[in-house]
mmCIF file of the N, C-alpha and C atoms, coordinates in Angstrom:
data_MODEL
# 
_entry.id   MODEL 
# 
loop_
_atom_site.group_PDB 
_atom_site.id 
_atom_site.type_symbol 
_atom_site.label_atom_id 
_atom_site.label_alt_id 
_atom_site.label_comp_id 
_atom_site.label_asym_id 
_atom_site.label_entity_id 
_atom_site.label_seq_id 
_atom_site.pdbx_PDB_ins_code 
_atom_site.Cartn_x 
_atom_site.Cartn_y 
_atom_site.Cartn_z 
_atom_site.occupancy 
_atom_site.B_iso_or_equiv 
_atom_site.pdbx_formal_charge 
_atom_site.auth_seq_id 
_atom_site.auth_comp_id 
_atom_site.auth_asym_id 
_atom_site.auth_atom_id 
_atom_site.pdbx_PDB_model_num 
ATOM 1   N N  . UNK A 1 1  ? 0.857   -1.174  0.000  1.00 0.00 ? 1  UNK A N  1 
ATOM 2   C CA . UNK A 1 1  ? 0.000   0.000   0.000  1.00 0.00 ? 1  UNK A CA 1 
ATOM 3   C C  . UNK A 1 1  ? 0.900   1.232   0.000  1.00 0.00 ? 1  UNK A C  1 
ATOM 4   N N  . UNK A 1 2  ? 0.726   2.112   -1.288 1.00 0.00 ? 2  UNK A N  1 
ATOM 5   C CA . UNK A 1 2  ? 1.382   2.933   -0.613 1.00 0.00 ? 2  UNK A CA 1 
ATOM 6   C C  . UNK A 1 2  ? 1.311   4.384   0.247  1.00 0.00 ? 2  UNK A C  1 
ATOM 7   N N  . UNK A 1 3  ? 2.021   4.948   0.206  1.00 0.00 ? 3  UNK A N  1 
ATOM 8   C CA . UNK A 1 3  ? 2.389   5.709   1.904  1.00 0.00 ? 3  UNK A CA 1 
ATOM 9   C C  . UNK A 1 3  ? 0.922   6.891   1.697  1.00 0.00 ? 3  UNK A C  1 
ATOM 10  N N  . UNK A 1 4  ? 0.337   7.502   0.414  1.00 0.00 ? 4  UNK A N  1 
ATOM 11  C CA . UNK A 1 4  ? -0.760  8.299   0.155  1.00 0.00 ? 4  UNK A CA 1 
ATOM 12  C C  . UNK A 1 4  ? -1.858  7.867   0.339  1.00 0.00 ? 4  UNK A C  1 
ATOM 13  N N  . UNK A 1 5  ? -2.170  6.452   -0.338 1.00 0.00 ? 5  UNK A N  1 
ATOM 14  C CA . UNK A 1 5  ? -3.339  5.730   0.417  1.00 0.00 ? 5  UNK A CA 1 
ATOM 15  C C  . UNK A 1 5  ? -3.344  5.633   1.610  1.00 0.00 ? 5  UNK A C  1 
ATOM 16  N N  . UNK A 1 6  ? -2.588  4.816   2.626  1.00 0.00 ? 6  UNK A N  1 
ATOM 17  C CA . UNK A 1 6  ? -2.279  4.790   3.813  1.00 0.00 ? 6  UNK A CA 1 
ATOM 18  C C  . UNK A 1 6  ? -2.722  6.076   4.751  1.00 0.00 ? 6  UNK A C  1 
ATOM 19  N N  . UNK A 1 7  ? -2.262  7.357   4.380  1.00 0.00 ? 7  UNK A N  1 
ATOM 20  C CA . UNK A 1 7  ? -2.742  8.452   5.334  1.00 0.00 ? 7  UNK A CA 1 
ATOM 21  C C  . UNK A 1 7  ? -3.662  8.668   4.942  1.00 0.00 ? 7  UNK A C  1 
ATOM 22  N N  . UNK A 1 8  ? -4.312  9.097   3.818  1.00 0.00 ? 8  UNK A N  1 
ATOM 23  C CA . UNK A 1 8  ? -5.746  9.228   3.287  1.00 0.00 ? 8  UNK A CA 1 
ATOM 24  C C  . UNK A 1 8  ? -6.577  8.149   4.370  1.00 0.00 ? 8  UNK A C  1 
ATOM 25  N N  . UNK A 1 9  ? -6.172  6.921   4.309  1.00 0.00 ? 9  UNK A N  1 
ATOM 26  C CA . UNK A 1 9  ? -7.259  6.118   5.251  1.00 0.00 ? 9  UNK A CA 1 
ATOM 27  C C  . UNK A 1 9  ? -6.905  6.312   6.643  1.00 0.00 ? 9  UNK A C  1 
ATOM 28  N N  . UNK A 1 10 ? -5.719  6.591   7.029  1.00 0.00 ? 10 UNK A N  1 
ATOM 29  C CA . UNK A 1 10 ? -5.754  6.958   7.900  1.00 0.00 ? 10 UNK A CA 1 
ATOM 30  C C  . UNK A 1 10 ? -6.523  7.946   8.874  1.00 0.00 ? 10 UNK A C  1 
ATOM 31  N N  . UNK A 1 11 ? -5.702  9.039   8.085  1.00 0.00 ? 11 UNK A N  1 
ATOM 32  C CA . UNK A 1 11 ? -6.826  10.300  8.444  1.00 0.00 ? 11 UNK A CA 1 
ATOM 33  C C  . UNK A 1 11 ? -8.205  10.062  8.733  1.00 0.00 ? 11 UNK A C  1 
ATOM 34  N N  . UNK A 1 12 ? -8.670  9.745   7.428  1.00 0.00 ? 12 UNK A N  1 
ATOM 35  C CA . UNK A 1 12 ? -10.341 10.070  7.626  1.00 0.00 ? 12 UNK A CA 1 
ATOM 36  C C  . UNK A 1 12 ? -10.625 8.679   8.435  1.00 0.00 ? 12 UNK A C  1 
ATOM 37  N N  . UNK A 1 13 ? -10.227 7.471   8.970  1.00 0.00 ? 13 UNK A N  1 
ATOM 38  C CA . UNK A 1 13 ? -10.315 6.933   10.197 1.00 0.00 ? 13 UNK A CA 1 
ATOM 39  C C  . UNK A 1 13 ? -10.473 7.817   11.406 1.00 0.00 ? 13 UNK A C  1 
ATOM 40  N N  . UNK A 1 14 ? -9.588  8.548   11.443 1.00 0.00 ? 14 UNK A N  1 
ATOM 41  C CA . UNK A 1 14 ? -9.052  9.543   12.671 1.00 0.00 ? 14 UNK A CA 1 
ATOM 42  C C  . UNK A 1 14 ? -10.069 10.218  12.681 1.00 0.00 ? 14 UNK A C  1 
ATOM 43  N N  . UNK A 1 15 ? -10.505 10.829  11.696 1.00 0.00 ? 15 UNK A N  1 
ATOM 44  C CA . UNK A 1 15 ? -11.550 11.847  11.244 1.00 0.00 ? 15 UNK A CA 1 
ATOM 45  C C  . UNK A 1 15 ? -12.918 11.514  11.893 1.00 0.00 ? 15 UNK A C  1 
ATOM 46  N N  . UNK A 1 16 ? -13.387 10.249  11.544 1.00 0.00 ? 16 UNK A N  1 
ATOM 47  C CA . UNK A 1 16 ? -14.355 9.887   11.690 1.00 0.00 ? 16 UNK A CA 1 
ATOM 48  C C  . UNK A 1 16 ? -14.556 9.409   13.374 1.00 0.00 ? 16 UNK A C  1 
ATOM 49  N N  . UNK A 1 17 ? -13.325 8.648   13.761 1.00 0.00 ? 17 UNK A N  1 
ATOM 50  C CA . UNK A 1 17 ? -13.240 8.441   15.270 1.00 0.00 ? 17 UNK A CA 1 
ATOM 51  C C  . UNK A 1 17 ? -13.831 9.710   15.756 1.00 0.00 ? 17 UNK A C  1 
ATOM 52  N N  . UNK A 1 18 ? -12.817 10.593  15.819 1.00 0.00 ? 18 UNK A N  1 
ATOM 53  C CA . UNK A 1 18 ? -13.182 12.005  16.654 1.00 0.00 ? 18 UNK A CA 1 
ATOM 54  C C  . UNK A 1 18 ? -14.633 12.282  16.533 1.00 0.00 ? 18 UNK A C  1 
ATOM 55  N N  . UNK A 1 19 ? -15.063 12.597  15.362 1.00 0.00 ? 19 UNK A N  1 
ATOM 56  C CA . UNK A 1 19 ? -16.394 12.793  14.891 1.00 0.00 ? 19 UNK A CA 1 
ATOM 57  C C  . UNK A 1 19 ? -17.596 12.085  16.061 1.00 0.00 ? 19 UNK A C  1 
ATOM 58  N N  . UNK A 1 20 ? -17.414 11.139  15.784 1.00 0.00 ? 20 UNK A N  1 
ATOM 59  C CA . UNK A 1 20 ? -18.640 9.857   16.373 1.00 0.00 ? 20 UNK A CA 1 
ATOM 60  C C  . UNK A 1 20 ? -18.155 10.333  18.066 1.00 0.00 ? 20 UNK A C  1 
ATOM 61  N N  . UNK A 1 21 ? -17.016 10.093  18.706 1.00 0.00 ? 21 UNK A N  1 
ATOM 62  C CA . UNK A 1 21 ? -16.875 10.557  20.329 1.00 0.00 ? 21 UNK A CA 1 
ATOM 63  C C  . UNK A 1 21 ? -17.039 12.058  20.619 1.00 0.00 ? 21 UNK A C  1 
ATOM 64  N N  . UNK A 1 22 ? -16.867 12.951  19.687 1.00 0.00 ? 22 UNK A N  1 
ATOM 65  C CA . UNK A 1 22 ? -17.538 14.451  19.742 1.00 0.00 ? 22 UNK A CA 1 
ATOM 66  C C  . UNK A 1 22 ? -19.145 14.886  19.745 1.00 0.00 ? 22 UNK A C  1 
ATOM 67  N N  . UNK A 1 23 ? -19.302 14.347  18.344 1.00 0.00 ? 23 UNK A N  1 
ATOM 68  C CA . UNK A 1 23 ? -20.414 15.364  18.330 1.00 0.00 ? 23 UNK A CA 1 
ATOM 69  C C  . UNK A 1 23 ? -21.494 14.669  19.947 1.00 0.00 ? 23 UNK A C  1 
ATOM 70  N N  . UNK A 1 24 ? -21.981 13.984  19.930 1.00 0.00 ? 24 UNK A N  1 
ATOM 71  C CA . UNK A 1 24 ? -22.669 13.390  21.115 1.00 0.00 ? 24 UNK A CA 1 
ATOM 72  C C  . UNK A 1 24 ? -22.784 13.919  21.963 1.00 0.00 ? 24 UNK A C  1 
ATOM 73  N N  . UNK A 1 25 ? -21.025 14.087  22.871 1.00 0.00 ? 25 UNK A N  1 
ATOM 74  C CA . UNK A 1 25 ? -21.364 15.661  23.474 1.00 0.00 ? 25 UNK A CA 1 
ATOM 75  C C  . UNK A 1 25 ? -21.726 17.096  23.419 1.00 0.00 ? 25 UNK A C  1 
ATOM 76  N N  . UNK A 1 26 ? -21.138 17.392  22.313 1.00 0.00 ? 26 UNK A N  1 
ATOM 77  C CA . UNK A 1 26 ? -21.956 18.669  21.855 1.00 0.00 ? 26 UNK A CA 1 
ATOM 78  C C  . UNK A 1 26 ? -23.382 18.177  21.465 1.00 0.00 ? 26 UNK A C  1 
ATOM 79  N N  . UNK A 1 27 ? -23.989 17.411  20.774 1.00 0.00 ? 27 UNK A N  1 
ATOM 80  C CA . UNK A 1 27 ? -25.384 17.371  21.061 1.00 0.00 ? 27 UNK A CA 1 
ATOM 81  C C  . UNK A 1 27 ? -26.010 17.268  22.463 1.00 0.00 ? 27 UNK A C  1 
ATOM 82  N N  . UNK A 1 28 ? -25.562 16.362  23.615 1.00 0.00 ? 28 UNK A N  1 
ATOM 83  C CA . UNK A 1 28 ? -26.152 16.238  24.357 1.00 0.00 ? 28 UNK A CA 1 
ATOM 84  C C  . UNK A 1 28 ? -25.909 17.518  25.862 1.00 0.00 ? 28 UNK A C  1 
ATOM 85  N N  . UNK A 1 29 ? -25.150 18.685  24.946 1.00 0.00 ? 29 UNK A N  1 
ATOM 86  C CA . UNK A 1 29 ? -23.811 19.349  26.245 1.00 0.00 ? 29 UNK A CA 1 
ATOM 87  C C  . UNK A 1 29 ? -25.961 20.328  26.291 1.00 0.00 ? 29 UNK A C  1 
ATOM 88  N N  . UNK A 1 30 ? -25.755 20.315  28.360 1.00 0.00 ? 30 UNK A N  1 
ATOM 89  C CA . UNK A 1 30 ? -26.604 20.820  29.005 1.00 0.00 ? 30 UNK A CA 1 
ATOM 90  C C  . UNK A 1 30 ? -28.211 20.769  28.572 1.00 0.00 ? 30 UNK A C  1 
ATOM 91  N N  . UNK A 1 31 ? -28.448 19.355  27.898 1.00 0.00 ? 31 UNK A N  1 
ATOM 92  C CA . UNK A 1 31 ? -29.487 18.914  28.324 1.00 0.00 ? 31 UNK A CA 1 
ATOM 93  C C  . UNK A 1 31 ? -29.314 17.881  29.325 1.00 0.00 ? 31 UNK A C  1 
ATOM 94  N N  . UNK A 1 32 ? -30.467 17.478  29.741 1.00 0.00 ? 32 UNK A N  1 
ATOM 95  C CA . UNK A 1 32 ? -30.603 16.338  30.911 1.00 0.00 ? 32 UNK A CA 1 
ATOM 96  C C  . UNK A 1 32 ? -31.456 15.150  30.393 1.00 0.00 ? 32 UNK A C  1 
ATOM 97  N N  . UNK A 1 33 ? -31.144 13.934  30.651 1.00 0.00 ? 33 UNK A N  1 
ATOM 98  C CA . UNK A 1 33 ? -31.430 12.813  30.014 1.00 0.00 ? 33 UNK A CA 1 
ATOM 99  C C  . UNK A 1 33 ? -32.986 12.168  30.893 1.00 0.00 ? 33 UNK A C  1 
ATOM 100 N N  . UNK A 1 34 ? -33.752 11.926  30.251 1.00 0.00 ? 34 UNK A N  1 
ATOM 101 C CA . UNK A 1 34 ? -35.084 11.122  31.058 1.00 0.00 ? 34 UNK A CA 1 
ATOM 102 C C  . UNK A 1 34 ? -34.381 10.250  32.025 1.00 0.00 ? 34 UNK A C  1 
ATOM 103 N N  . UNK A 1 35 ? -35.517 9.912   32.434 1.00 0.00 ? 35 UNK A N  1 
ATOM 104 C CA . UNK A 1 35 ? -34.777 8.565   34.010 1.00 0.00 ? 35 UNK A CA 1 
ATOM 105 C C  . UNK A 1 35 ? -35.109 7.799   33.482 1.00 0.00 ? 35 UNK A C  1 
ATOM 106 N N  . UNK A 1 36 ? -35.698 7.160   32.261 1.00 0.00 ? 36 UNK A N  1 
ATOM 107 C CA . UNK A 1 36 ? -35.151 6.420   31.376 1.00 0.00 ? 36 UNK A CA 1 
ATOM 108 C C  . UNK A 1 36 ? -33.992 6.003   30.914 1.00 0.00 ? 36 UNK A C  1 
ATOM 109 N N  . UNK A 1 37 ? -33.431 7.014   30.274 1.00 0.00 ? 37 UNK A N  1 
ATOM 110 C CA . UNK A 1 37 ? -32.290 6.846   29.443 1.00 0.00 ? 37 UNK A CA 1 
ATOM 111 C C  . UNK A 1 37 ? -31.605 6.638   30.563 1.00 0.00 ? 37 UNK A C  1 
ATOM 112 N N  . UNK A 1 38 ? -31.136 7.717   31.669 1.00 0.00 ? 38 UNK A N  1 
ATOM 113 C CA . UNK A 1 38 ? -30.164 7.070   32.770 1.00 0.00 ? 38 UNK A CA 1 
ATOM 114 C C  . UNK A 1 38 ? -30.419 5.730   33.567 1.00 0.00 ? 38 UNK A C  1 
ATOM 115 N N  . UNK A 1 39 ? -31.502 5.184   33.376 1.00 0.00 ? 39 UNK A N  1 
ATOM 116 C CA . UNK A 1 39 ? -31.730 4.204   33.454 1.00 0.00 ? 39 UNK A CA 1 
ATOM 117 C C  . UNK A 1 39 ? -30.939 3.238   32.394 1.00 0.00 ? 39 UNK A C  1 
ATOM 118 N N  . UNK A 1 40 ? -30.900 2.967   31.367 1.00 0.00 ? 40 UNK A N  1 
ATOM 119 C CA . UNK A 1 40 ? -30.823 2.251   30.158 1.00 0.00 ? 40 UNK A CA 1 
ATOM 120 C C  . UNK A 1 40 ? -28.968 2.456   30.407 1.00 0.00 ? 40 UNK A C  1 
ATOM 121 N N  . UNK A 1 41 ? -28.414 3.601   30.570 1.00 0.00 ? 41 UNK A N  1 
ATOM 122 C CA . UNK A 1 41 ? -26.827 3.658   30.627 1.00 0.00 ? 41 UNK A CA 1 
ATOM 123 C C  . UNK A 1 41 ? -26.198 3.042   31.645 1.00 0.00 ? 41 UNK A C  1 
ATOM 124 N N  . UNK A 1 42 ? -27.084 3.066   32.871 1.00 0.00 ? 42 UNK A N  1 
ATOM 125 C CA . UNK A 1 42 ? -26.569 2.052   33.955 1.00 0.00 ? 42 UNK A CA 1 
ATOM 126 C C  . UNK A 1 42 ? -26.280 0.948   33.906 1.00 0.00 ? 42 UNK A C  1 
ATOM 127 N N  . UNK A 1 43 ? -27.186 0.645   32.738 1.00 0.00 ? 43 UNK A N  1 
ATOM 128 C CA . UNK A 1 43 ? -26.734 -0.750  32.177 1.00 0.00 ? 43 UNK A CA 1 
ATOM 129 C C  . UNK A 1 43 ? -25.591 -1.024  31.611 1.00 0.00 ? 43 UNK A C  1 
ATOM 130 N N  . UNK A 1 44 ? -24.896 -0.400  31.286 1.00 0.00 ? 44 UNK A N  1 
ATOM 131 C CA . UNK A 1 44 ? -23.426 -0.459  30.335 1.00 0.00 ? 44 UNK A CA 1 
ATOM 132 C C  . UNK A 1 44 ? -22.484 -1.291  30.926 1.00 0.00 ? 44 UNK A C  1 
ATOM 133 N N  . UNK A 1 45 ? -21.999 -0.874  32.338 1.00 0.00 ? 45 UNK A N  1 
ATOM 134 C CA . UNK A 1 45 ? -20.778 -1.361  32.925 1.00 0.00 ? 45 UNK A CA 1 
ATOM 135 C C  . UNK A 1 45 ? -20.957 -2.987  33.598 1.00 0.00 ? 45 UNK A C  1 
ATOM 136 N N  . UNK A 1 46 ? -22.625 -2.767  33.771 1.00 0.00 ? 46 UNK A N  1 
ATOM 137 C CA . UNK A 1 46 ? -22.645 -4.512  34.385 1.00 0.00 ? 46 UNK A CA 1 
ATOM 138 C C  . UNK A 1 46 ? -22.516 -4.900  33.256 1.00 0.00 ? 46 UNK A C  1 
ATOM 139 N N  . UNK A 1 47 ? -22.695 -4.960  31.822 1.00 0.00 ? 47 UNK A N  1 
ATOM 140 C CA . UNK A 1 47 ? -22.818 -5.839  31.015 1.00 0.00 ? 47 UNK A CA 1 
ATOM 141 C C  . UNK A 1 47 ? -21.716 -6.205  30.119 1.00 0.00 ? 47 UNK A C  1 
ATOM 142 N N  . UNK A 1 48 ? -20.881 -4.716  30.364 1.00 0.00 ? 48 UNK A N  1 
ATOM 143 C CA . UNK A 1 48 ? -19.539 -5.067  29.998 1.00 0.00 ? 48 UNK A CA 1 
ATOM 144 C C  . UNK A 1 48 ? -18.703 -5.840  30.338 1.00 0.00 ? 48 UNK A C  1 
ATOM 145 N N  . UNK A 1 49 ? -18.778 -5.903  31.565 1.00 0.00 ? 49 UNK A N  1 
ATOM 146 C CA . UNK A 1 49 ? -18.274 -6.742  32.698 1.00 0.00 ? 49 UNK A CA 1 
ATOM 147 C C  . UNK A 1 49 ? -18.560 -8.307  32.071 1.00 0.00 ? 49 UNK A C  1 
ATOM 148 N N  . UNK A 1 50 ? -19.620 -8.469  32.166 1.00 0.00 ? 50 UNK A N  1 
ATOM 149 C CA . UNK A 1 50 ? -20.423 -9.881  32.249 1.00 0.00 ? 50 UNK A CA 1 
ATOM 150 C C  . UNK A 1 50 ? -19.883 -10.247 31.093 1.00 0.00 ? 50 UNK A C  1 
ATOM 151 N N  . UNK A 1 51 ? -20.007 -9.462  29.496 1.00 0.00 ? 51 UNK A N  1 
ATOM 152 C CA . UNK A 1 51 ? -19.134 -10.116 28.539 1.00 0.00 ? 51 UNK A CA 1 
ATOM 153 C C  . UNK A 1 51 ? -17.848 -10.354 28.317 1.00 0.00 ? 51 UNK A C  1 
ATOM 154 N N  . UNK A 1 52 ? -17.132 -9.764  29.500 1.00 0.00 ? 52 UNK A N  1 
ATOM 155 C CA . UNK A 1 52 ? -15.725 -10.342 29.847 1.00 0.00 ? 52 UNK A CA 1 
ATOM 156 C C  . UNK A 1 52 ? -15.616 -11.432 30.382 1.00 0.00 ? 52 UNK A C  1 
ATOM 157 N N  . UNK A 1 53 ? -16.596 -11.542 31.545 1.00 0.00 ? 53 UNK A N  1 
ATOM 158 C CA . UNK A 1 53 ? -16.271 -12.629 32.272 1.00 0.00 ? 53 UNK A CA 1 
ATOM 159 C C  . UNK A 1 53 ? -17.077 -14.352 31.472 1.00 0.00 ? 53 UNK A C  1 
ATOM 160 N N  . UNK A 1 54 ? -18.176 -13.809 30.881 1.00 0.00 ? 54 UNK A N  1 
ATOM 161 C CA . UNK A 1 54 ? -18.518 -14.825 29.890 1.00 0.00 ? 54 UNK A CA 1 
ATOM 162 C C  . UNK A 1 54 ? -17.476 -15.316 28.878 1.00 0.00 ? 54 UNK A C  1 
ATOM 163 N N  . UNK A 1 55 ? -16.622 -14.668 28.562 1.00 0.00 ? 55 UNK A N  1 
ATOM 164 C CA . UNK A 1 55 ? -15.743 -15.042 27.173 1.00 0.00 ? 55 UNK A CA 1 
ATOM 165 C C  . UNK A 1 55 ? -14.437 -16.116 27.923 1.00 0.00 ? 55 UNK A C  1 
ATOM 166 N N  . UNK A 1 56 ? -14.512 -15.599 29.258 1.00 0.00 ? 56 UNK A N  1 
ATOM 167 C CA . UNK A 1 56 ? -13.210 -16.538 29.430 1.00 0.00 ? 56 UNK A CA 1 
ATOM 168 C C  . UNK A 1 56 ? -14.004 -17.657 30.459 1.00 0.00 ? 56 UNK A C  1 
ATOM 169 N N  . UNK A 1 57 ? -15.305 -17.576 30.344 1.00 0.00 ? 57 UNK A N  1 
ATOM 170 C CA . UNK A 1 57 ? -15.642 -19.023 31.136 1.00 0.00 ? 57 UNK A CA 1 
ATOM 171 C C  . UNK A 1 57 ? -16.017 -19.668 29.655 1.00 0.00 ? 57 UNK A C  1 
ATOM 172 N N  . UNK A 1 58 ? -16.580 -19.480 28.710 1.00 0.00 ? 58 UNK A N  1 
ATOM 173 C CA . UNK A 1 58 ? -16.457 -20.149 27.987 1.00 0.00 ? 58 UNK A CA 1 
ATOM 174 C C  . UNK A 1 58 ? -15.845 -20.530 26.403 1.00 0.00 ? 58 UNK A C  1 
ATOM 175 N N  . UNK A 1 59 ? -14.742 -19.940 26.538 1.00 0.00 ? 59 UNK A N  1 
ATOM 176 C CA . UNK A 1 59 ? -13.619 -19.799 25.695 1.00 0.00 ? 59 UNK A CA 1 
ATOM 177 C C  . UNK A 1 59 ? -12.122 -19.613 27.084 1.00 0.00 ? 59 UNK A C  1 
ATOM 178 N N  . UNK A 1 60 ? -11.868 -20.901 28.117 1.00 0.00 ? 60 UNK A N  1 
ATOM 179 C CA . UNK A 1 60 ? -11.071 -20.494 29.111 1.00 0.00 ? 60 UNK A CA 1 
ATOM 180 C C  . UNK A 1 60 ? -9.567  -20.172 28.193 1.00 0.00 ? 60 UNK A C  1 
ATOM 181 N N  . UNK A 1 61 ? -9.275  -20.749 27.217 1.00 0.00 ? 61 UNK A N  1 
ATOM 182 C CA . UNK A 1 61 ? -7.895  -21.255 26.386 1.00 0.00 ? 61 UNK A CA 1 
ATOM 183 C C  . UNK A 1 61 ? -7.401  -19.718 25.802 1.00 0.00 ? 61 UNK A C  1 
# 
């Protein structure tokens, strides 16, 4: 590959990363979320968890 393709995909990788972890906050900067939704995000970290600990009980190797 060479070195022009390479940063071209690079970049707009980079580009697009930033993009998707930005705007979200600026959309969501000083509103407040239903007790729903903070409901629904609480969910994140147990389940992250759980698909860690699922992968190495059943994939131990």
């Amino acid at each position: 590959m060479p070195v022009n393709e390479f940063l071209v995909l690079w970049l707009s990788s980079w580009a697009a990363i930033a993009f998707f972890r930005i705007a979200p906050a600026f959309a969501l900067r000083g509103r407040t979320l239903s007790p729903r939704g903070t409901e629904a995000l609480g969910y994140i970290p147990p389940a992250a968890f759980a698909a860690l600990v699922a992968n190495d009980l059943i994939s131990p190797g």
